[in-house]
py3Dmol code that shows the C-alpha trace and the ligand (Angstrom):
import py3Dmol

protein = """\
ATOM      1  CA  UNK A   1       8.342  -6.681  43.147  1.00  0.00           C
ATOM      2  CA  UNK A   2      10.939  -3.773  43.592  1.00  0.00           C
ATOM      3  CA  UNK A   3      14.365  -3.254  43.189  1.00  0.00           C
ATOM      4  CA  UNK A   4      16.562  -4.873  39.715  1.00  0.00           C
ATOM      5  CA  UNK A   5      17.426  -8.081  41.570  1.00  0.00           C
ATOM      6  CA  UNK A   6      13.946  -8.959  42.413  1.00  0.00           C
ATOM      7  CA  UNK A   7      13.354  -8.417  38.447  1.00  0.00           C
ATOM      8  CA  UNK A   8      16.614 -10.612  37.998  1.00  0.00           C
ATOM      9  CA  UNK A   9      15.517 -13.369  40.011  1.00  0.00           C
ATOM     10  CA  UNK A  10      12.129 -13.326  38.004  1.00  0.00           C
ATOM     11  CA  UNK A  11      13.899 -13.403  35.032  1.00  0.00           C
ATOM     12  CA  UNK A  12      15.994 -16.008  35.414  1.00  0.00           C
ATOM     13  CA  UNK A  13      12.742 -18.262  36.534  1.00  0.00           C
ATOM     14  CA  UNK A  14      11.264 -17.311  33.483  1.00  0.00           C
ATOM     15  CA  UNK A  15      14.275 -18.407  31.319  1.00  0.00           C
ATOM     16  CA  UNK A  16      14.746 -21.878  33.414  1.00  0.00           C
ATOM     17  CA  UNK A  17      11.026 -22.538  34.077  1.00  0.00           C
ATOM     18  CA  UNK A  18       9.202 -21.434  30.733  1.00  0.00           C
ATOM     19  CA  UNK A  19      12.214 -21.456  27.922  1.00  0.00           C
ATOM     20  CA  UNK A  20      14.927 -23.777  28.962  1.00  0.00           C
ATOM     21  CA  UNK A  21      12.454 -26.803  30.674  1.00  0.00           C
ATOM     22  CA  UNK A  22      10.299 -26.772  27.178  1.00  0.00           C
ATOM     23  CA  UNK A  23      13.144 -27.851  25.514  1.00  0.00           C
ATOM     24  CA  UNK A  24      14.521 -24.253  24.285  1.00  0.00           C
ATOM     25  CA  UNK A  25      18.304 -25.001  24.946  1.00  0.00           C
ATOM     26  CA  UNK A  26      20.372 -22.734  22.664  1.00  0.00           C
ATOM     27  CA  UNK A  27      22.632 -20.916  24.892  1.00  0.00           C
ATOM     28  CA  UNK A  28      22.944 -17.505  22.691  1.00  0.00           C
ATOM     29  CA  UNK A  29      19.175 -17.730  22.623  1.00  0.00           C
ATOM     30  CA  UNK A  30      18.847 -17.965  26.356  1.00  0.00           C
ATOM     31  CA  UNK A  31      21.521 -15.331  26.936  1.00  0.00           C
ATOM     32  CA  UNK A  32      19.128 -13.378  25.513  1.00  0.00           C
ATOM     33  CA  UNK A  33      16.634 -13.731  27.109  1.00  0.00           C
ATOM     34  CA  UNK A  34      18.322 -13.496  30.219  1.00  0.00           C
ATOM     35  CA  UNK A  35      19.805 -10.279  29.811  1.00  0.00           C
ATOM     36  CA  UNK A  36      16.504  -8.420  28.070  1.00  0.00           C
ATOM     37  CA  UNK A  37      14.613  -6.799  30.948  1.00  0.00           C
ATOM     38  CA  UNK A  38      11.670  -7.050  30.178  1.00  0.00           C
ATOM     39  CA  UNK A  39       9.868  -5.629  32.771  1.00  0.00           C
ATOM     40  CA  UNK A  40      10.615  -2.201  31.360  1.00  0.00           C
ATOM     41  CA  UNK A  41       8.473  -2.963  28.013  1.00  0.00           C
ATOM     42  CA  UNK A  42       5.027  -3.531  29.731  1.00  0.00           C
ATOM     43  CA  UNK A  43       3.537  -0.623  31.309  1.00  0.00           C
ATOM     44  CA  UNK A  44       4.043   0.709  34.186  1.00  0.00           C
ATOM     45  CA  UNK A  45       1.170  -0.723  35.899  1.00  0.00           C
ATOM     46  CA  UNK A  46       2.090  -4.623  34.963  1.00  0.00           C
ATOM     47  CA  UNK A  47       5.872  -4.668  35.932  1.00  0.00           C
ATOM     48  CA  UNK A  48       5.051  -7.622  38.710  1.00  0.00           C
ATOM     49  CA  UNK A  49       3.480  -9.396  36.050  1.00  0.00           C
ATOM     50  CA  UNK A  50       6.608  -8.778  33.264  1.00  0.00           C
ATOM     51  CA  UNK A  51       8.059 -12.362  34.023  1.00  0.00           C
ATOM     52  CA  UNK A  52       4.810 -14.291  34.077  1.00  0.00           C
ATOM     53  CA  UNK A  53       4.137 -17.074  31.833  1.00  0.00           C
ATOM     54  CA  UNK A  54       1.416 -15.239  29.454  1.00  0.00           C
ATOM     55  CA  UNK A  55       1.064 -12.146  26.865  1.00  0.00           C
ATOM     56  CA  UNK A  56       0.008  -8.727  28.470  1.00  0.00           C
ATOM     57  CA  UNK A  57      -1.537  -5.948  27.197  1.00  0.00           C
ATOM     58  CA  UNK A  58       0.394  -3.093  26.357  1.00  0.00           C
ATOM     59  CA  UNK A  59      -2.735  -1.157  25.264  1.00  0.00           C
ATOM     60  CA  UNK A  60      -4.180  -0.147  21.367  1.00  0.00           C
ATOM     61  CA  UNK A  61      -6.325  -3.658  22.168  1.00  0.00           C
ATOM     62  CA  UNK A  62      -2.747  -5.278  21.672  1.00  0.00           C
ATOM     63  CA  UNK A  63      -0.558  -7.130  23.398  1.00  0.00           C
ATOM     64  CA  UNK A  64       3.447  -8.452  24.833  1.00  0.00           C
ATOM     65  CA  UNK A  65       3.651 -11.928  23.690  1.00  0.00           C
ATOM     66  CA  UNK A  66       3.845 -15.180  26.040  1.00  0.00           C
ATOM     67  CA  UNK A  67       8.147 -15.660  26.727  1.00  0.00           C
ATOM     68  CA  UNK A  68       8.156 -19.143  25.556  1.00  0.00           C
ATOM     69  CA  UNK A  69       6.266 -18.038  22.158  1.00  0.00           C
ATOM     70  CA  UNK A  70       8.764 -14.891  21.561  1.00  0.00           C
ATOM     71  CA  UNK A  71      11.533 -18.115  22.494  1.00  0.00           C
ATOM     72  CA  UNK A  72      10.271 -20.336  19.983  1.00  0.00           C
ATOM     73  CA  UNK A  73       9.695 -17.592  17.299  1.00  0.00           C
ATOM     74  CA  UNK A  74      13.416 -16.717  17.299  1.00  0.00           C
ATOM     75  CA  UNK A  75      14.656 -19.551  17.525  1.00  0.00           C
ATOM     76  CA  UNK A  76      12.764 -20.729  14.447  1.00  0.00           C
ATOM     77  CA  UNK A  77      14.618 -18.053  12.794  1.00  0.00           C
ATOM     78  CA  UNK A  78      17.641 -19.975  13.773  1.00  0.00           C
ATOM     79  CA  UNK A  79      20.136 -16.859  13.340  1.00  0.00           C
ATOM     80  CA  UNK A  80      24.257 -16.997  14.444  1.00  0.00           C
ATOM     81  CA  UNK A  81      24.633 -13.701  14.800  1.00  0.00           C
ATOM     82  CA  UNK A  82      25.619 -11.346  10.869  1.00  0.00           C
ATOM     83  CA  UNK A  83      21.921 -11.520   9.580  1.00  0.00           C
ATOM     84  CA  UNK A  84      19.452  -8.808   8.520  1.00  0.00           C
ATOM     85  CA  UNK A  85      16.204  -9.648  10.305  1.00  0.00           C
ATOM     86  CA  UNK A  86      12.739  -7.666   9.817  1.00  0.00           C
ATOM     87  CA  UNK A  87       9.809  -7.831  12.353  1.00  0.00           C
ATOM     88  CA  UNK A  88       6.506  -7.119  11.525  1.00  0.00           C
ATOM     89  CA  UNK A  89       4.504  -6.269  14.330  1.00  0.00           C
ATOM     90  CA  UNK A  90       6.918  -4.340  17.079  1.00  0.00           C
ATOM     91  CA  UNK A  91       3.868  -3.939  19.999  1.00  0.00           C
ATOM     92  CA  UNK A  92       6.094  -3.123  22.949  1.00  0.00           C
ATOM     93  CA  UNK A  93       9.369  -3.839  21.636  1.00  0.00           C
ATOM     94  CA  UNK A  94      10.498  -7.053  23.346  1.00  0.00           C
ATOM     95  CA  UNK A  95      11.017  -9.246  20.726  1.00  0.00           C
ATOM     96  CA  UNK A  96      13.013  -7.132  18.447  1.00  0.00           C
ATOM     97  CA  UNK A  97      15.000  -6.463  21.185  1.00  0.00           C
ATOM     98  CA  UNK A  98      15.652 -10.037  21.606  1.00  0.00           C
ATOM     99  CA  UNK A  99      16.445  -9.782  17.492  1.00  0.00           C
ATOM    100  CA  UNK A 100      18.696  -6.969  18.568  1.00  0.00           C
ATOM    101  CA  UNK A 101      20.936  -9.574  20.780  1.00  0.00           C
ATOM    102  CA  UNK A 102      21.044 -12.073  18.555  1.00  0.00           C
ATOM    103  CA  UNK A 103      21.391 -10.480  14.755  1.00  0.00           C
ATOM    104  CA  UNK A 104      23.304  -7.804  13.180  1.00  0.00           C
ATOM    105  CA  UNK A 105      20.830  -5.467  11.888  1.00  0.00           C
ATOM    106  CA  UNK A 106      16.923  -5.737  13.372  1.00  0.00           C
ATOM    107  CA  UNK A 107      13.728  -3.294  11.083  1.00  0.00           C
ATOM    108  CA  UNK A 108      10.777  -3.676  13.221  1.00  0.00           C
ATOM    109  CA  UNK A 109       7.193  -2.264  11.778  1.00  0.00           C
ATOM    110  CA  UNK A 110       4.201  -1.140  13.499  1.00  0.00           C
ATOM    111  CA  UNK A 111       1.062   0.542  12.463  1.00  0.00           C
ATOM    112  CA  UNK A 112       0.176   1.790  15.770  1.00  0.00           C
ATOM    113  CA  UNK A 113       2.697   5.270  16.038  1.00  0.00           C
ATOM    114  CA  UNK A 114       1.994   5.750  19.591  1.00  0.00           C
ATOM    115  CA  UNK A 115       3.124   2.088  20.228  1.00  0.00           C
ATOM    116  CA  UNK A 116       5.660   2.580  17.832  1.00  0.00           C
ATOM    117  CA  UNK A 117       7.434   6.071  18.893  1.00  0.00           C
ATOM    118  CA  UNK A 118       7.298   4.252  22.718  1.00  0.00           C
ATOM    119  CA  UNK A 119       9.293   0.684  21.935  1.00  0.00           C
ATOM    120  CA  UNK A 120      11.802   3.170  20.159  1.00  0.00           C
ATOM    121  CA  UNK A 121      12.252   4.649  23.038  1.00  0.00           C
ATOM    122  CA  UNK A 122      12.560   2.098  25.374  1.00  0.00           C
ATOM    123  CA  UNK A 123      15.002   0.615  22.908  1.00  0.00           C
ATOM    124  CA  UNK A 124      17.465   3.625  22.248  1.00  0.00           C
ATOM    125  CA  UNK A 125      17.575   3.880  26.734  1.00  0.00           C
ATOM    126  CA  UNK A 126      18.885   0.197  25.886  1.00  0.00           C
ATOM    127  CA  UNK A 127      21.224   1.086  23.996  1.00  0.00           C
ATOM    128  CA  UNK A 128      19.884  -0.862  20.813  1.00  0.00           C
ATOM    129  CA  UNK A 129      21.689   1.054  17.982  1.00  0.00           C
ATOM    130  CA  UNK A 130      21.592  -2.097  15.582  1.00  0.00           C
ATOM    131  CA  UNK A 131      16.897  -1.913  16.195  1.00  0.00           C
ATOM    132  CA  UNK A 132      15.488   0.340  13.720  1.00  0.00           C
ATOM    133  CA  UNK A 133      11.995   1.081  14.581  1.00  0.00           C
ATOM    134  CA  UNK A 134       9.242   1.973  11.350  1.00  0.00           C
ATOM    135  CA  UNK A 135       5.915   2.559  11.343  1.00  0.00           C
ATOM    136  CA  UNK A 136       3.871   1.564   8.212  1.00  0.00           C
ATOM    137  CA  UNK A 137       1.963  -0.988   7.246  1.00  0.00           C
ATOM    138  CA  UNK A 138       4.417  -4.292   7.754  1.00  0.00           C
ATOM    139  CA  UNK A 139       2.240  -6.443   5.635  1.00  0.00           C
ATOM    140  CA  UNK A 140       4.204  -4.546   2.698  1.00  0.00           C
ATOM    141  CA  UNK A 141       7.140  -5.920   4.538  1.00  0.00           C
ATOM    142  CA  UNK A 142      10.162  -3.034   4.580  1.00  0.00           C
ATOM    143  CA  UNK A 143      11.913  -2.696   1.369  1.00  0.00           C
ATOM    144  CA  UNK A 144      13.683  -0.158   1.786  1.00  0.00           C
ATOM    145  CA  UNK A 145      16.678  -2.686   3.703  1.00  0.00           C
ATOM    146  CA  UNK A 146      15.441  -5.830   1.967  1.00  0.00           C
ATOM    147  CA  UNK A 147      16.337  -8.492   1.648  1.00  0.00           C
ATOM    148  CA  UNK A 148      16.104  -9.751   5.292  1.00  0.00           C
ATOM    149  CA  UNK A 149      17.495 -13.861   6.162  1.00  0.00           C
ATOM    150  CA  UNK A 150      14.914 -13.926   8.732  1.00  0.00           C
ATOM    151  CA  UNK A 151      11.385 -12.222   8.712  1.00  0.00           C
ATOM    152  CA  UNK A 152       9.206 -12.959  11.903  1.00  0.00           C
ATOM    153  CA  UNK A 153       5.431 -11.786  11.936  1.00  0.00           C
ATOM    154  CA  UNK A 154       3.890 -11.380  15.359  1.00  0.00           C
ATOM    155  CA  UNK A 155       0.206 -10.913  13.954  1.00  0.00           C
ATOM    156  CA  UNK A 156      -1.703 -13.925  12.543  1.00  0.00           C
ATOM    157  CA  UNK A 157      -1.741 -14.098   8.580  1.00  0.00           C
ATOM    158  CA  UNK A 158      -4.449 -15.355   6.603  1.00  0.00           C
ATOM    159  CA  UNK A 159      -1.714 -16.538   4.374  1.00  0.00           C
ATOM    160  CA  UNK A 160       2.082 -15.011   4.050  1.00  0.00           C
ATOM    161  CA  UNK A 161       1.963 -11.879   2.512  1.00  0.00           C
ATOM    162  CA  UNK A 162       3.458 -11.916  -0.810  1.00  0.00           C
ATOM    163  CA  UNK A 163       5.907  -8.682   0.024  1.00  0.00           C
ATOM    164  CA  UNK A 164       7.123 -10.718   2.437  1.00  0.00           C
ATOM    165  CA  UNK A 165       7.858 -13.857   0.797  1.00  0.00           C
ATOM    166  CA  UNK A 166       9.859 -11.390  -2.065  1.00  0.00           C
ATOM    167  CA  UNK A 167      11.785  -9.881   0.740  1.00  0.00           C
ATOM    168  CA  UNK A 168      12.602 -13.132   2.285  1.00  0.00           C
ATOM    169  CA  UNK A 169      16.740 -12.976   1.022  1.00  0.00           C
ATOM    170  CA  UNK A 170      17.960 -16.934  -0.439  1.00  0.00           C
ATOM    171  CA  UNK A 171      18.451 -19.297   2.395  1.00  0.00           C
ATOM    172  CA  UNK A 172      16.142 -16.972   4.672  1.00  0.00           C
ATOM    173  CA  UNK A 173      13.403 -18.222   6.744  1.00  0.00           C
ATOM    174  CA  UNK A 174       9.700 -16.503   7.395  1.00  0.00           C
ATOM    175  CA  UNK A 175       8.197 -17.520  10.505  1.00  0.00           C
ATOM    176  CA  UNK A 176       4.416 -16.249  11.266  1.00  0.00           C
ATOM    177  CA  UNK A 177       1.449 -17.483  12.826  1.00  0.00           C
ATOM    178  CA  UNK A 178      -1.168 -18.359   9.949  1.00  0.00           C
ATOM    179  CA  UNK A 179      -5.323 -18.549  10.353  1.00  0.00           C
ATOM    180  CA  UNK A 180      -8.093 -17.050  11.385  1.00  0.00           C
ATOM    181  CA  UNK A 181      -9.676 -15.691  14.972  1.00  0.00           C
ATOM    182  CA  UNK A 182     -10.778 -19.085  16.109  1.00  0.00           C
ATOM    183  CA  UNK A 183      -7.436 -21.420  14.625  1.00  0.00           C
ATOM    184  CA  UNK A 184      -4.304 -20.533  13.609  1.00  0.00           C
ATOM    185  CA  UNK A 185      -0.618 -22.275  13.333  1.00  0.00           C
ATOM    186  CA  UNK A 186       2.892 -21.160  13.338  1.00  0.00           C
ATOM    187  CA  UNK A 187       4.470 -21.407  10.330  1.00  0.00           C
ATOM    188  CA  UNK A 188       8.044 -21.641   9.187  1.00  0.00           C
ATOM    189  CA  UNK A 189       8.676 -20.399   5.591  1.00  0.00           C
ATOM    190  CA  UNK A 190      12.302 -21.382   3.765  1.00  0.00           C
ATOM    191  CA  UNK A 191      13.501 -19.845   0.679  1.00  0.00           C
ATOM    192  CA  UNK A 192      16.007 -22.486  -1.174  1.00  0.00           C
ATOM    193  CA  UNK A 193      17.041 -22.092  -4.991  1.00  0.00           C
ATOM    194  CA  UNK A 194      14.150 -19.969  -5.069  1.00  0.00           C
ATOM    195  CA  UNK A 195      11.695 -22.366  -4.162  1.00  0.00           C
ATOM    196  CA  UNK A 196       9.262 -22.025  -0.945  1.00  0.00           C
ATOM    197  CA  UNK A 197       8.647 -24.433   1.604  1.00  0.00           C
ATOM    198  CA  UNK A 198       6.695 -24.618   4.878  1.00  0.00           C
ATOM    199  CA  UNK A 199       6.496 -27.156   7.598  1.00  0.00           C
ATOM    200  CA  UNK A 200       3.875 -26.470  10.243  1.00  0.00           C
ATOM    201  CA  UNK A 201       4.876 -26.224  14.033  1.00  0.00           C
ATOM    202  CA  UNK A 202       2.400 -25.411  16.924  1.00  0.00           C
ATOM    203  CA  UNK A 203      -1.454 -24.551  17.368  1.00  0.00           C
ATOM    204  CA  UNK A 204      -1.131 -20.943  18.440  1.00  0.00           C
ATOM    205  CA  UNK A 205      -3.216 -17.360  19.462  1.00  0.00           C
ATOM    206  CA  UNK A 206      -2.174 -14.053  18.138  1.00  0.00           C
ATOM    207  CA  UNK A 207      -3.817 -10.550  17.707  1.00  0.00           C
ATOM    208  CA  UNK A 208      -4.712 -10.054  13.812  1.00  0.00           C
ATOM    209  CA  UNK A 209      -1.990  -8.541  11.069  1.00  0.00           C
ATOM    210  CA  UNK A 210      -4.073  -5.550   9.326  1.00  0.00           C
ATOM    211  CA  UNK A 211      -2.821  -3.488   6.162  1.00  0.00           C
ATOM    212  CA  UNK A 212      -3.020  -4.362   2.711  1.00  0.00           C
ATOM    213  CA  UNK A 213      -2.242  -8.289   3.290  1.00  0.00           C
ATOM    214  CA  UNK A 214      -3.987  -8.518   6.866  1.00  0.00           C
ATOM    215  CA  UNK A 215      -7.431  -9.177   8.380  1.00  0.00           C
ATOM    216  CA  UNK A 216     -10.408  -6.709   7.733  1.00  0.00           C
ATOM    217  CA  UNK A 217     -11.903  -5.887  10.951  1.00  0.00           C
ATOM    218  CA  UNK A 218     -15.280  -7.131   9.656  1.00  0.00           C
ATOM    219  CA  UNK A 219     -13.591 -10.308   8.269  1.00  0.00           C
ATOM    220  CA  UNK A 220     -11.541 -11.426  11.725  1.00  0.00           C
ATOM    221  CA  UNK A 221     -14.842 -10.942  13.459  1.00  0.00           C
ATOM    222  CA  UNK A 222     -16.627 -12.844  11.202  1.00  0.00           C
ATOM    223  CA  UNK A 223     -15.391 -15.782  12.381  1.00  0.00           C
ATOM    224  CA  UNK A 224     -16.534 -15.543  16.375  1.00  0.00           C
ATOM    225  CA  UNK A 225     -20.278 -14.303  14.774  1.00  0.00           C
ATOM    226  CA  UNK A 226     -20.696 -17.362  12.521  1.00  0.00           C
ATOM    227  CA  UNK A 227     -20.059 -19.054  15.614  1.00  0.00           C
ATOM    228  CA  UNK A 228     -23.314 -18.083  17.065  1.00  0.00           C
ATOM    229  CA  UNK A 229     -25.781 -18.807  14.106  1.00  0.00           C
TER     230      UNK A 229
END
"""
ligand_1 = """\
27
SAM
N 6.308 -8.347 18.986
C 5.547 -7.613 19.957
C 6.243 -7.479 21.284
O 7.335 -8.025 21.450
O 5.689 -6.784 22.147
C 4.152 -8.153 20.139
C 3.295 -7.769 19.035
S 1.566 -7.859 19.185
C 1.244 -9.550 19.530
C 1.167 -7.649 17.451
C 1.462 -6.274 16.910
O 1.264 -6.283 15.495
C 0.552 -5.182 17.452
O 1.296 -4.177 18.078
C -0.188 -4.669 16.212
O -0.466 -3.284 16.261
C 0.823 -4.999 15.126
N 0.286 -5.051 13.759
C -0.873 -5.597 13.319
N -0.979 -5.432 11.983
C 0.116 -4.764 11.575
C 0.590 -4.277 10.314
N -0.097 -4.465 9.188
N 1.769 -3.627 10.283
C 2.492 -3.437 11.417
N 2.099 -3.850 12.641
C 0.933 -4.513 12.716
"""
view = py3Dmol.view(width=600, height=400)
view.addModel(protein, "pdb")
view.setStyle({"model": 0}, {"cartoon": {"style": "trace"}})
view.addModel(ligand_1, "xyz")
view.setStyle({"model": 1}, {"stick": {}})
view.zoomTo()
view.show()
């Protein structure tokens, strides 16, 4: 693929073909997604691939996350436009630039800095003044701007870290994938009169959440060896 339109035309497949036909309809949402190129967060190497239906590495052992599961993620966060949104987990920078689109103010953590100081750059070419890129340990959520109506973890859980349910503002929802290597769901989290609720929503795959309220490396793996005995 060369040239912006070919990258258009990819684009646009993805949105009908892999958003909009699985039932993703919300037309702010898919304005989004339409307009985010997203061929300039994966490297170099993998621009052909940008629009495919599947994650991609982005390297650090991590990876860009299937369109259709960014889609779903945001939209679980069901936001209208004035909210303060965190995301724990930047990677390339894709998703909080879809948070960019469709929020007023986006804080987006990552542990890796080299991953990190590279999505803030792609982001500030963009023009995304309204993305604040950190780099820290996101399972200790970002207090410094708390609290957030919409928190979105991109890194499985094995439960939701407490810092993050405190920073979750009233009314706000969480939304994170929760398990272990082998099994894990996507969650949605709601804060109402103080109380928390979760219903469950899809069998999904995501790279570990480390830090403080993450995986172990020797506990994740723990999981695939036990398979084996
Ligand atoms: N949202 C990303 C995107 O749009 O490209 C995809 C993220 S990737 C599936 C998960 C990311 O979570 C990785 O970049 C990983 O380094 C990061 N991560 C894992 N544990 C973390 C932690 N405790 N704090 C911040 N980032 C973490």
């Amino acid at each position: 693929m060369n040239g912006e339109t070919e990258y258009s035309k990819a684009r646009e497949m993805m949105v009908r073909e892999q958003i909009e036909r699985r039932g993703l309809r919300s037309p702010r949402l898919l304005a989004a997604f339409r307009k985010v190129p997203r061929h300039l967060f994966v490297p170099p190497d993998l621009r052909e691939r940008a629009y495919d239906d599947g994650p991609l590495p982005i390297g650090k052992g991590q990876t860009i996350s299937q369109p259709y599961i960014v889609a779903l993620m945001t939209s679980l966060l069901a936001l209208e436009g004035n909210e303060r949104v965190l995301e724990i987990g930047t990677g390339s920078g894709y998703q909080a630039a879809i948070l960019g689109e469709l929020a007023r103010e986006v804080h987006t953590v990552e542990r890796h800095a080299g991953l990190a100081l590279r999505a803030a750059e792609v982001l500030s070419q963009l023009g995304y003044v309204n993305v604040h890129v950190h780099t820290g340990d996101g399972s200790l959520g970002w207090p410094e701007s708390a609290p957030y109506d919409g928190i979105v973890v991109t890194a499985a859980a094995a439960a939701p870290p407490p810092p993050l349910l405190d920073q979750l503002a009233e009314g706000g929802r969480l939304v994170l994938p929760v398990g272990h290597r082998l099994e894990q769901v996507l969650q949605v989290w709601h804060k109402q009169g103080g109380q928390l609720t979760y219903e469950n929503i899809i069998p999904v795959s995501f790279v570990p959440l480390r830090g403080q309220y993450g995986w172990s490396e020797s506990e994740w793996e723990r999981y695939e060896a036990d398979d084996w005995l």
